[in-house]
C-alpha positions as CSV (number, residue, x, y, z in Angstrom):
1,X,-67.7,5.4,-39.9
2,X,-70.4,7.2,-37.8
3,X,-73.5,8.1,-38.7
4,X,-73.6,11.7,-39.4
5,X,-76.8,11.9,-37.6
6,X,-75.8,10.2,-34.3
7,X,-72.1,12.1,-34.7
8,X,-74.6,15.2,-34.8
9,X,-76.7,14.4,-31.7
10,X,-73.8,12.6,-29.6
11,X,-72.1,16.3,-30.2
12,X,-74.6,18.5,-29.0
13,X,-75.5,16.4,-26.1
14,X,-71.7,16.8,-25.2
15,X,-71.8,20.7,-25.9
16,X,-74.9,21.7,-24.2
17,X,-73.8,19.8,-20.7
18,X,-71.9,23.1,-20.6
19,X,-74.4,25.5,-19.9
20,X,-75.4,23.8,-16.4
21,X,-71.9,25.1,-15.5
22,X,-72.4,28.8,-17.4
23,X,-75.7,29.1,-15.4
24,X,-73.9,28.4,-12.0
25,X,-71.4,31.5,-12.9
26,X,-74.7,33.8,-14.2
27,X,-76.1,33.0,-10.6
28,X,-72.6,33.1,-8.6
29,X,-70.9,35.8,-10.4
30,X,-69.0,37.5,-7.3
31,X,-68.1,34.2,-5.9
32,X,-67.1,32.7,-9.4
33,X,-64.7,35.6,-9.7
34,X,-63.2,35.3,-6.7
35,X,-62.4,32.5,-6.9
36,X,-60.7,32.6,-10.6
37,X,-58.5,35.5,-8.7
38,X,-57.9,33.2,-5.6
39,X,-56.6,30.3,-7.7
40,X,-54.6,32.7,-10.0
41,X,-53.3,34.2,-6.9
42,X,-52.4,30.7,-5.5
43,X,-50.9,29.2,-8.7
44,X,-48.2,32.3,-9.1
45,X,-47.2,33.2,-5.9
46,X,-44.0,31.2,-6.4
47,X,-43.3,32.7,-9.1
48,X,-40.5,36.1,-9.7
49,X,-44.0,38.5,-10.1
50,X,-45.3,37.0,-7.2
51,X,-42.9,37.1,-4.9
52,X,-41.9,40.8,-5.9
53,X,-45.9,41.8,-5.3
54,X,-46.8,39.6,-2.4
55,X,-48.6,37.3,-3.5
56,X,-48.3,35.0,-0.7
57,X,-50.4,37.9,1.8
58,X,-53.0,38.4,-0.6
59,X,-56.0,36.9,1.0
60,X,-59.1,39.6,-0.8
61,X,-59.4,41.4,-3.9
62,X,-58.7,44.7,-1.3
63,X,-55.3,43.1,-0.8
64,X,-54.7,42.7,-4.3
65,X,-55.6,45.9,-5.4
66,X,-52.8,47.8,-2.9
67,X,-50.0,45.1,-3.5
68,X,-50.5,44.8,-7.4
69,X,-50.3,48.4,-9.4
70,X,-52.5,48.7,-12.8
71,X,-49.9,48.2,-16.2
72,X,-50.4,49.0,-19.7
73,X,-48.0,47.4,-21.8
74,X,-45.0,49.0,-21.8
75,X,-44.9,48.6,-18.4
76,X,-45.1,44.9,-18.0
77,X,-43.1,44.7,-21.1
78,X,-40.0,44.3,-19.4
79,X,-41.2,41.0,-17.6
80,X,-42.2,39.6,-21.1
81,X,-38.8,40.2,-22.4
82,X,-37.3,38.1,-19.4
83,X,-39.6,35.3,-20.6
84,X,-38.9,35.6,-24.3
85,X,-35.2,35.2,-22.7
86,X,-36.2,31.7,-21.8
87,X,-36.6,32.6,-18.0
88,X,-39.0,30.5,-16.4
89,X,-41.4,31.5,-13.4
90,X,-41.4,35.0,-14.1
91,X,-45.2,35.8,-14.5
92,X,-46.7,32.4,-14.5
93,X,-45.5,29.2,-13.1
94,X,-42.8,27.3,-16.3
95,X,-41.7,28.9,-19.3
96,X,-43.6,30.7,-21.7
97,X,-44.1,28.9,-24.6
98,X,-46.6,31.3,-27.6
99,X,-46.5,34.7,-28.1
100,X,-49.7,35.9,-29.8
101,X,-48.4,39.1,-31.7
102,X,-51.1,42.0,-31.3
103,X,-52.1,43.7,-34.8
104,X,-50.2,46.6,-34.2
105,X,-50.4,49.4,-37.2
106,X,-46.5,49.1,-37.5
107,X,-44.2,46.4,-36.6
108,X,-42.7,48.9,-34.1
109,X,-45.7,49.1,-32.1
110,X,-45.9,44.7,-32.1
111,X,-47.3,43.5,-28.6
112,X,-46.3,40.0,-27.9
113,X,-48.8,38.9,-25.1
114,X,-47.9,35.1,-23.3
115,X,-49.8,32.6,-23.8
116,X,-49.5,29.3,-21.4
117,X,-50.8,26.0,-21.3
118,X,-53.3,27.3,-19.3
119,X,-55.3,30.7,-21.3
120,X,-54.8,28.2,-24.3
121,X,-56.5,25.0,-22.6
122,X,-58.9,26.6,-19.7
123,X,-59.5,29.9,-22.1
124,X,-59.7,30.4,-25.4
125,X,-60.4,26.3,-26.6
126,X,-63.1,26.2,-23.9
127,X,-64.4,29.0,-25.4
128,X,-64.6,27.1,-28.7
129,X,-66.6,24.7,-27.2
130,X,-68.8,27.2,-25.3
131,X,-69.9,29.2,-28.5
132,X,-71.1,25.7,-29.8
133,X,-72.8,25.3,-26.3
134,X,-74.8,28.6,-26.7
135,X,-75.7,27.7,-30.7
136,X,-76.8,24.4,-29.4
137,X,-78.8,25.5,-26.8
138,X,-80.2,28.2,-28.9
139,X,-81.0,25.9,-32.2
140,X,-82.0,22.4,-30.9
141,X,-82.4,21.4,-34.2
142,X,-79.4,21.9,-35.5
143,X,-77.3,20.4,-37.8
144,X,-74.2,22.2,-37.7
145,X,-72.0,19.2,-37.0
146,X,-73.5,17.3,-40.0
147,X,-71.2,19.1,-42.1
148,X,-67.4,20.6,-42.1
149,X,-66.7,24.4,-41.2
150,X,-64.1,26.9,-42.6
151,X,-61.7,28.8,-40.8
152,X,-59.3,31.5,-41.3
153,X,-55.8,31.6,-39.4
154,X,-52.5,33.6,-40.0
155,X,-49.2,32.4,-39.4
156,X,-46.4,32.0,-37.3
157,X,-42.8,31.8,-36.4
158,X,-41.1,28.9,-34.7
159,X,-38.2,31.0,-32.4
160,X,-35.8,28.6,-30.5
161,X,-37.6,28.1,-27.4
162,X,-41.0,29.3,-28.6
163,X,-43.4,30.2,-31.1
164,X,-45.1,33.2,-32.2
165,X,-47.5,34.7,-34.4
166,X,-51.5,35.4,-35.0
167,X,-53.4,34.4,-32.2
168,X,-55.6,32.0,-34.7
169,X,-52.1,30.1,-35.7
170,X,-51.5,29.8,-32.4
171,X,-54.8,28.1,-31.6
172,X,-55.4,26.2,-34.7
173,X,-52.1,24.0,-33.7
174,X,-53.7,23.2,-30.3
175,X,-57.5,21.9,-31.6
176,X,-58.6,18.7,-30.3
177,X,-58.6,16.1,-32.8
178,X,-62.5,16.9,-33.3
179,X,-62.4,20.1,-34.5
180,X,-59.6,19.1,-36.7
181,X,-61.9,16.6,-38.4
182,X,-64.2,19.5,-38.9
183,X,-62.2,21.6,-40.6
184,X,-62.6,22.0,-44.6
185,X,-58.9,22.5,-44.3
186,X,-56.1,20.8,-42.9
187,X,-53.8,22.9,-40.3
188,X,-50.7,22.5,-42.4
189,X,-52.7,24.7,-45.0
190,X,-54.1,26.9,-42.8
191,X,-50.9,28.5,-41.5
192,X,-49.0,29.0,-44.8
193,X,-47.4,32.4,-44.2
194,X,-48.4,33.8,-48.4
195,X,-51.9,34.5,-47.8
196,X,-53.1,35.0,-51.2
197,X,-51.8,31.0,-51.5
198,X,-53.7,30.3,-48.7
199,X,-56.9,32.0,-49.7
200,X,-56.9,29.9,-53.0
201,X,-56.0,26.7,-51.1
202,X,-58.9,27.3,-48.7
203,X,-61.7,27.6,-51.4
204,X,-60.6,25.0,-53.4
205,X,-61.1,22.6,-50.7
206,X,-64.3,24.1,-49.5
207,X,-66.3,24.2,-52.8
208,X,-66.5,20.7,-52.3
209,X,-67.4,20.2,-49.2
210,X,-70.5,20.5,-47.1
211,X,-69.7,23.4,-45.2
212,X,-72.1,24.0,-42.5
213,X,-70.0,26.9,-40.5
214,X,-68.0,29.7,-40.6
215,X,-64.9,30.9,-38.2
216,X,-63.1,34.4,-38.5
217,X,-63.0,38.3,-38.6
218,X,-65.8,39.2,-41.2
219,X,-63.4,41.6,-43.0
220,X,-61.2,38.4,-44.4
221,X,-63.9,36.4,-44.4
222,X,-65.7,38.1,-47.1
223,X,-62.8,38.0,-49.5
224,X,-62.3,34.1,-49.2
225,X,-66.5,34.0,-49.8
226,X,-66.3,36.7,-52.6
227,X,-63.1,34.6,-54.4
228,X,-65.2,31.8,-53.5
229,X,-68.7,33.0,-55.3
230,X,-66.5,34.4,-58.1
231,X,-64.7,31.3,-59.0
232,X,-67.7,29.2,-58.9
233,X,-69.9,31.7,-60.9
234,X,-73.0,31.3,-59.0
235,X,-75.1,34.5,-57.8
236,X,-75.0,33.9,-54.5
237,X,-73.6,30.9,-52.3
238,X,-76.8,29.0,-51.3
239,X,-75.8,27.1,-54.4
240,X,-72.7,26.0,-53.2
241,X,-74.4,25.3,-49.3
242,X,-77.1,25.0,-48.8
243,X,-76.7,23.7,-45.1
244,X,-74.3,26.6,-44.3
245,X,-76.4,27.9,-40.6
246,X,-73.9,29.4,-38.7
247,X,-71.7,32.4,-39.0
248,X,-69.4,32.7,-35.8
249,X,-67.2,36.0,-35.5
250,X,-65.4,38.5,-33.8
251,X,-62.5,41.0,-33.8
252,X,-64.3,43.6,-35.9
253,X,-67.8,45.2,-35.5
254,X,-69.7,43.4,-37.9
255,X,-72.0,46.0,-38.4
256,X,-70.6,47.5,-41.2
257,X,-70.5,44.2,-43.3
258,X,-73.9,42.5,-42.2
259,X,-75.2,43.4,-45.4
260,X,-72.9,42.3,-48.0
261,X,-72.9,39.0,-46.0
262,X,-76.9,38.9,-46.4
263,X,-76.1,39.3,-50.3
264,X,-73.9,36.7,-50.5
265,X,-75.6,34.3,-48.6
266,X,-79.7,35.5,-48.6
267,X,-81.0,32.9,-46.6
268,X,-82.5,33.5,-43.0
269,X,-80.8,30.0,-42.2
270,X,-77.8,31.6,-41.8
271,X,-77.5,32.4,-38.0
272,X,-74.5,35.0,-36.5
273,X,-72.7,34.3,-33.6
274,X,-70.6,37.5,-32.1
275,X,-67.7,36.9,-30.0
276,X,-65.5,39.2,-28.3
277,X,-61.6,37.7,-27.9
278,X,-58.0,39.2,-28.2
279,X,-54.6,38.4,-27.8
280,X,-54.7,38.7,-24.4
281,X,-58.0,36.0,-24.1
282,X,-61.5,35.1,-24.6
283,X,-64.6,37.4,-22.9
284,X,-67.5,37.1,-24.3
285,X,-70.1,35.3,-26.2
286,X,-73.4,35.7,-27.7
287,X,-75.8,33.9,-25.5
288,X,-79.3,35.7,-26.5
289,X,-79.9,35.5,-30.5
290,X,-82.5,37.9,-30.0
291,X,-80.2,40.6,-28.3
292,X,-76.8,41.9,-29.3
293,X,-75.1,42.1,-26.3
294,X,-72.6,39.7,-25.0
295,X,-72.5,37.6,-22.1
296,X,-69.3,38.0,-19.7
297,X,-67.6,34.7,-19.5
298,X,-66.4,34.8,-16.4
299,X,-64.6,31.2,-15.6
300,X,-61.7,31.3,-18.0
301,X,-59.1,31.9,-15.7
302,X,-59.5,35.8,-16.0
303,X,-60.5,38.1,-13.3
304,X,-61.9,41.4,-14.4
305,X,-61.7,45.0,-12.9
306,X,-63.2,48.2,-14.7
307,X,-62.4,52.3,-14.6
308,X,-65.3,54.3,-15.3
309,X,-63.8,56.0,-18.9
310,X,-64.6,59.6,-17.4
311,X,-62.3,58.7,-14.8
312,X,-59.4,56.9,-17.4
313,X,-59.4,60.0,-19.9
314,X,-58.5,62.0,-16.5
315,X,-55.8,59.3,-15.7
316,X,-57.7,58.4,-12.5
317,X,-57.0,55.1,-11.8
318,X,-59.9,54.0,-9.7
319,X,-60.6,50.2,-10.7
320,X,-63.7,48.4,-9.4
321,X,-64.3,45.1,-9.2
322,X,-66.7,43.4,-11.8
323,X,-69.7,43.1,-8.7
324,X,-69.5,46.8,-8.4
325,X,-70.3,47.9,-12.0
326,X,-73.0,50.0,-13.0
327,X,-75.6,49.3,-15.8
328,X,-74.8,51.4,-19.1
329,X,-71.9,53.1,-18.1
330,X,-68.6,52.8,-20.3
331,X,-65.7,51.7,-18.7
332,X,-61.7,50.1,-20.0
333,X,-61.6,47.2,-18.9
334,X,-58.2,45.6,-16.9
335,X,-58.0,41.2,-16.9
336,X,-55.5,39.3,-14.4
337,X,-55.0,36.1,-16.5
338,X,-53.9,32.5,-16.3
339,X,-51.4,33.9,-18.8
340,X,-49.5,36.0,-16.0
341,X,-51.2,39.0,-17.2
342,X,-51.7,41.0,-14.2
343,X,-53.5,44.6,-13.8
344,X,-53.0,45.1,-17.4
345,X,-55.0,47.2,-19.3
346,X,-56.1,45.7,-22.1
347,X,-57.0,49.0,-24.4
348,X,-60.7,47.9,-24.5
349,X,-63.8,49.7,-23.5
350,X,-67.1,48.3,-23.0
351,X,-70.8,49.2,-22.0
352,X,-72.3,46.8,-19.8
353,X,-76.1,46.5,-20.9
354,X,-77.2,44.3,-18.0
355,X,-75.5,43.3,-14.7
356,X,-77.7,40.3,-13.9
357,X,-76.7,38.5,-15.8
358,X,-73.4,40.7,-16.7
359,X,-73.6,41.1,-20.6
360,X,-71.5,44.1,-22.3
361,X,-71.4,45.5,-25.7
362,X,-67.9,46.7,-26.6
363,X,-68.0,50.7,-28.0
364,X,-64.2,50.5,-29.2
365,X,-60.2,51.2,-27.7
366,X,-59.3,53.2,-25.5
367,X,-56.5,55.0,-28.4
368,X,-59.2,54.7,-31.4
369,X,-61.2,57.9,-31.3
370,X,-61.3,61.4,-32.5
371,X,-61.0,64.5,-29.8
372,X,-58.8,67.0,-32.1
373,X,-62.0,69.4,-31.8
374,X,-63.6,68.4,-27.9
375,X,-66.0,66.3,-30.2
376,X,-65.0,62.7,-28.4
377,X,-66.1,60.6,-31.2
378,X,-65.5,56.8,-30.5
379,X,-65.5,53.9,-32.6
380,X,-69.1,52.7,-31.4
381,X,-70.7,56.2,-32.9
382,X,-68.5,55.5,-36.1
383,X,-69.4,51.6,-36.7
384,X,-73.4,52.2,-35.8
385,X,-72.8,55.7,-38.3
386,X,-71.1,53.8,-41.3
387,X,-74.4,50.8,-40.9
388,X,-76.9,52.9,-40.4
389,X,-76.2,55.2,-43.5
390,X,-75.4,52.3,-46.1
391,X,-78.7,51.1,-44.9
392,X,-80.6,54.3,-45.8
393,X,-78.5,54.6,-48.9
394,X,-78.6,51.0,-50.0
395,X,-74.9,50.9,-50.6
396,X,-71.8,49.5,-49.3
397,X,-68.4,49.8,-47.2
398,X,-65.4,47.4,-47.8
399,X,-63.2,49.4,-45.4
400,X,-62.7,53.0,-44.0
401,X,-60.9,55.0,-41.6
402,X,-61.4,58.3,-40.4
403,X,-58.9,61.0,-39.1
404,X,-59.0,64.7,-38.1
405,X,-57.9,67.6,-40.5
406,X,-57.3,71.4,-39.1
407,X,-58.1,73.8,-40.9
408,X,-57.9,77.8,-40.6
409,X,-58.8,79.8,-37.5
410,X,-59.0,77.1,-35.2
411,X,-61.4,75.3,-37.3
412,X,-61.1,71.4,-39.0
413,X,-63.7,68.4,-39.9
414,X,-62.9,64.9,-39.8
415,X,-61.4,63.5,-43.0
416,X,-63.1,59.7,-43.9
417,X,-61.4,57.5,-46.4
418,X,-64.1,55.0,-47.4
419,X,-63.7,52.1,-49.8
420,X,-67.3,51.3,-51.1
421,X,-68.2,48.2,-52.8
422,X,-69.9,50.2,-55.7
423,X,-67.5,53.3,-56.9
424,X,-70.7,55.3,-58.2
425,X,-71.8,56.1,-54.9
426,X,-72.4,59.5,-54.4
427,X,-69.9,60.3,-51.6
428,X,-71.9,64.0,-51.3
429,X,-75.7,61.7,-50.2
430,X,-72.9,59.8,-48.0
431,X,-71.3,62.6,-46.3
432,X,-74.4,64.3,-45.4
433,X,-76.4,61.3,-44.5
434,X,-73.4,60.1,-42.4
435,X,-73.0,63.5,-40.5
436,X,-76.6,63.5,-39.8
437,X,-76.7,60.4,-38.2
438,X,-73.3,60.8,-36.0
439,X,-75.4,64.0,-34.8
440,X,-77.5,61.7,-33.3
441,X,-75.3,59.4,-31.9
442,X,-73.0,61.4,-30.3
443,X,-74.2,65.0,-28.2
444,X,-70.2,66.2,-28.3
445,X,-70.1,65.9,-31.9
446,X,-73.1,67.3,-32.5
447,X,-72.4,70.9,-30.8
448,X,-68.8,70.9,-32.1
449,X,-70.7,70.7,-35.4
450,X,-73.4,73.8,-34.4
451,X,-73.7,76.2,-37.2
452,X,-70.1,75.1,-38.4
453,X,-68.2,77.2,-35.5
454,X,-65.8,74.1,-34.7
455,X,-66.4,71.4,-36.7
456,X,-67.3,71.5,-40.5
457,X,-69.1,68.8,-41.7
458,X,-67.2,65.9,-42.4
459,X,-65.4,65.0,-46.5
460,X,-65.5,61.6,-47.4
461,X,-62.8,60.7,-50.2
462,X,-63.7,57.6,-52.1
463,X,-60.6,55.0,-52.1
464,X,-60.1,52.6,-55.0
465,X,-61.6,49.2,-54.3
466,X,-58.2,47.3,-52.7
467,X,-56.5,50.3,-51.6
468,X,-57.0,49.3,-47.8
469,X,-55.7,45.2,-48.9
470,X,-52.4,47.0,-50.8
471,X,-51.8,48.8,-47.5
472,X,-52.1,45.6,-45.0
473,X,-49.9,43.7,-47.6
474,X,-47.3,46.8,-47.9
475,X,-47.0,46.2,-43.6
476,X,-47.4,42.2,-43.9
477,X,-50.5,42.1,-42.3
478,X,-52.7,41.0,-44.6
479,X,-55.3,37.9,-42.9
480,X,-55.3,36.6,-39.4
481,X,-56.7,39.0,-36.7
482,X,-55.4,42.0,-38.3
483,X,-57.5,45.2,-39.3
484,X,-57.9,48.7,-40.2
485,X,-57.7,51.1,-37.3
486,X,-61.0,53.0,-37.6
487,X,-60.7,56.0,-35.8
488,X,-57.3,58.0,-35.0
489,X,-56.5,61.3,-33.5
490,X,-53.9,62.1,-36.3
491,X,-54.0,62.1,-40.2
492,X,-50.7,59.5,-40.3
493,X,-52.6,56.6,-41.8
494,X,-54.9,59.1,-44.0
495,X,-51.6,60.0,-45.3
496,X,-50.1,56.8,-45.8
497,X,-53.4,55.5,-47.7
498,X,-53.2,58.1,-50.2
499,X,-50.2,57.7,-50.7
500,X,-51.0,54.3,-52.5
């Protein structure tokens, strides 16, 4: 057996070689992205896409841009269903062999996004191995691979000719054998389709372990922490680790739960790691624990393009390359993948905070917002809102969504159902402190809300802790990357939650 020390330092020597190869890209950006687009161009021009846009005369991104026309979903969808057919060649080179299903909020509205050889390999497992790279080069002393981590997966199908499912089963059944080894949990547990089985499963193996890490969206990851403090009966989990240093997480803001992670684990040795990935592949990473931006990782076999959000909302289609971008300026965001995604916008938007290097902070979808009143609220302004006032009232959110209501002459507010850790809060304090501070954030709201002439102030109703959990089981989408939308334009989902 190795020595856990030598294991340790043989593993972060291996991990930090990488960042010689992430500075190259943070010097070489325009030619780093070219060339991903160049090779993806290359690799697919063979195949039924390519040879219906071209491929084989585009020789600049200027080419690309006139022969290949900007796609949401639906309208790629029909090459997708020729590859879940079996066809081969269609968007990328072979047949398609994973489907990563997208957390729709119904099963109608399921996106199955491809997933190849390739966006698993030369994307998303690099980018495993990159956000140990940046810890590593960030904590020298770490110890992180002295000890085993826990993640959290969902589940998948097996189909005929493929497989699909959560983006996480999909992964966690193509680790390399040493991240395997690291893993509280074998894989066989971590995809059981009953999550509440799997949740038990997990935290009985990982009370007895030394867990050093953490992988997964913080919303499911502080129920398996909160079963696990429960079950153990300790007050908070420094008993049970006390090596635990690193926190790595994405999918969700994690604004809104920072500090019931803080009371659960009060140590400051515990170190949080943001990462921004989808269905549709893997973008950024923390690089700067200082900062709490993101840097753009920009070698995966994804080449970006960007449309200012002004522009989108006006369905102006002007998409600039990612060397053309302007310092804080929002933008959705469009990826050409190694998955045969190609012009498709990805629902996303993003800030860029710096442009050398490029590092982005993403302010929410393109669909999750409120503008029933001219007030353009986005999910940014909400997640910053929701922290900043449980931080003011020293109380906290499990879960919440937020919807517009209309009421007489013309007039409405927006409606926020709020599940709070503590059911004494006083949802009056919370309202007002809450509509004070989106003021702030957000000019549009803030003169929809002048002297009440649009927009009244805002009515929080207070949900019964586990309402939110009863609806994601009631539409099977409980673990995994799934979540509650935030923000929506209509009162559906208000509707629905009451209604439990």
């Amino acid at each position: 057996m190795i020595n856990i020390s030598i294991k340790n330092s043989l593993l972060s020597w291996i991990v930090k070689k990488r960042i010689y190869q992430i500075d190259q890209f943070i010097l070489h950006p325009k030619k780093t992205q070219e060339e991903v687009l160049s090779s993806l161009i290359y690799k697919s021009k063979g195949t039924f896409f390519g040879i219906e846009h071209n491929f084989n005369k585009i020789k600049s991104y200027s080419d690309f841009s006139n022969h290949v026309p900007i796609r949401k979903y639906e309208e790629i969808f029909n090459y997708i269903k020729l590859t879940r057919k079996g066809k081969k060649d269609i968007l990328w080179p072979g047949k398609i062999k994973w489907y990563a299903i997208s957390s729709g909020t119904t099963n109608s509205n399921r996106k199955y996004i491809p997933m190849t050889k390739a966006s698993i390999m030369d994307c998303h497992l690099n980018a495993g191995k990159d956000m140990l790279s940046m810890y590593c080069n960030n904590f020298s002393s770490t110890n992180v691979f002295n000890g085993k981590g826990i993640m959290l997966g969902g589940s998948q199908n097996v189909k005929n000719d493929f497989v699909e499912g959560d983006l996480s089963a999909i992964l966690l059944e193509n680790l390399p054998f040493w991240v395997s080894i690291h893993s509280s949990t074998d894989v066989e547990t971590l995809l059981i389709d009953d999550w509440e089985d799997k949740l038990k499963k997990i935290a009985d193996n990982a009370v007895r372990e030394n867990i050093t890490n953490l992988t997964g969206v913080p919303s499911w990851m502080l129920v398996l922490l909160k079963k696990i403090k429960e079950m153990s009966g300790v007050n908070d989990l420094t008993e049970i680790w006390p090596n635990l240093e690193l926190f790595m997480h994405g999918g969700i803001s994690f604004s809104p739960y920072k500090k019931q992670f803080y009371d659960l684990y009060p140590s400051s040795k515990l170190n949080y790691l943001e990462i921004y990935n989808a269905s549709e592949g893997f973008f950024g990473i923390k690089n700067d624990f200082e900062k709490e931006d993101l840097l753009l990782m920009l070698d995966y076999g994804i080449f970006y393009e960007f449309i200012k959000k002004s522009d989108f909302i006006n369905e102006i289609y002007n998409a600039i390359p990612l060397w053309e971008v302007e310092k804080n300026m929002e933008y959705a965001m469009i990826i050409s993948t190694n998955s045969g995604l190609w012009r498709y916008l990805i629902g996303d938007t993003v800030i860029f905070t710096n442009t050398n290097p490029f590092k982005i902070k993403i302010s929410g979808r393109i669909k999750s917002y409120i503008n029933s009143f001219g007030e353009e609220l986005v999910v940014d302004n909400a997640e910053k809102g929701i922290a900043e006032t449980c931080e003011i009232l020293n109380c906290k959110v499990n879960n919440y969504t937020a919807g517009p209501k209309f009421l007489q002459n013309g007039t409405g507010q927006h409606l926020w159902l709020i599940e709070f850790e503590n059911k004494n809060t006083n949802t009056l304090d919370f309202e007002k402190a809450l509509d004070t501070r989106l003021r702030q954030l957000n000019n549009d709201y803030n003169a929809k809300r002048f002297k009440n002439l649009v927009l009244k102030n805002l009515k929080i109703i207070s949900l019964e802790k586990g309402t939110f959990y009863k609806w994601l089981k009631k539409n099977n989408k409980l673990g995994g990357q799934h979540k509650i939308p935030r923000l929506r334009n209509d009162d559906k989902l208000i509707k629905e939650l009451l209604n439990i």
